[in-house]
C-alpha positions as CSV (number, residue, x, y, z in Angstrom):
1,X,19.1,-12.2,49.5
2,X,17.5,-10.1,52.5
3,X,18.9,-10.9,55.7
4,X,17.9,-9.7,59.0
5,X,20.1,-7.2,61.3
6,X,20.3,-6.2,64.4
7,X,21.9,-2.6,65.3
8,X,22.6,-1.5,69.2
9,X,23.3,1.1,70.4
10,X,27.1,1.2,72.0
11,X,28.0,3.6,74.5
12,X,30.0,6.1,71.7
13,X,29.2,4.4,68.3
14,X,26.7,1.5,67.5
15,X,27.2,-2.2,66.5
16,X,25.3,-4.6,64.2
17,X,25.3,-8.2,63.9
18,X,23.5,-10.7,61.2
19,X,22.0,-13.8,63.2
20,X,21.8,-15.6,59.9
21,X,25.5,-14.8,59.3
22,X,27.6,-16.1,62.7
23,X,30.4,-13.8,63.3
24,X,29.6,-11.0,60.7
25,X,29.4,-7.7,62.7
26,X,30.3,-4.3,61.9
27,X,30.7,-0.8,64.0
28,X,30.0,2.9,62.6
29,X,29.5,6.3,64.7
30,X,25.8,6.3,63.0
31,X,23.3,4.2,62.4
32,X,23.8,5.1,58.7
33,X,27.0,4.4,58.7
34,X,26.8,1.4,60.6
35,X,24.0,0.4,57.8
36,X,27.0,0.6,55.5
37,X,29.4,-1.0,57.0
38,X,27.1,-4.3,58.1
39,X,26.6,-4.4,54.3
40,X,29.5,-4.8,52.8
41,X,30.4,-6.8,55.8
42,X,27.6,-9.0,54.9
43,X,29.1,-8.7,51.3
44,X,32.8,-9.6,52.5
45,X,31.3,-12.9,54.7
46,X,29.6,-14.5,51.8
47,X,32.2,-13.8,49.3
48,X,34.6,-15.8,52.1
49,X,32.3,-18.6,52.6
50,X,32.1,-19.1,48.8
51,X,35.8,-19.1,48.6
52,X,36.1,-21.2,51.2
53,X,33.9,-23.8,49.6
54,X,31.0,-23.6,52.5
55,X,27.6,-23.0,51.8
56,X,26.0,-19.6,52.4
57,X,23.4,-19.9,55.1
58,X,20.0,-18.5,53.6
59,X,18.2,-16.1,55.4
60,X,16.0,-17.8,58.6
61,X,15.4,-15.0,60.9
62,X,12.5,-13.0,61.7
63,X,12.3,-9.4,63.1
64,X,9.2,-8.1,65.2
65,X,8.5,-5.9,67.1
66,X,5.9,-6.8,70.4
67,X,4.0,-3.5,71.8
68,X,3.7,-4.2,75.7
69,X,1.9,-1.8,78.0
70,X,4.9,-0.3,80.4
């Protein structure tokens, strides 16, 4: 599966979160390593919601970017 994520900049690290994926998040100093740590995270989430006998929301969301004259 290929879900959307959305990285931010923090004021001394950065944060992501998977809109598909409702309380999956994950912090790193990078982006790079924030990359890595959203994926397993994403990994560690679907694993629970299988074990947990819940169904495993399918990815919905759509990234774009809009150019706007500033």
């Amino acid at each position: 599966m290929r879900y959307a994520i959305v990285v931010e900049k923090a004021e001394n690290n950065y944060s992501a979160y998977v809109p598909d994926l409702p309380g999956c998040i994950a912090t790193g100093c990078t982006i790079e390593e924030t990359e890595r740590e959203i994926r397993e995270a994403i990994e560690f989430h679907i694993e629970g919601l299988i074990e947990g006998g819940l169904s495993v929301p399918q990815p919905a969301s759509i990234v774009q970017y809009i150019e706007i004259a500033a």
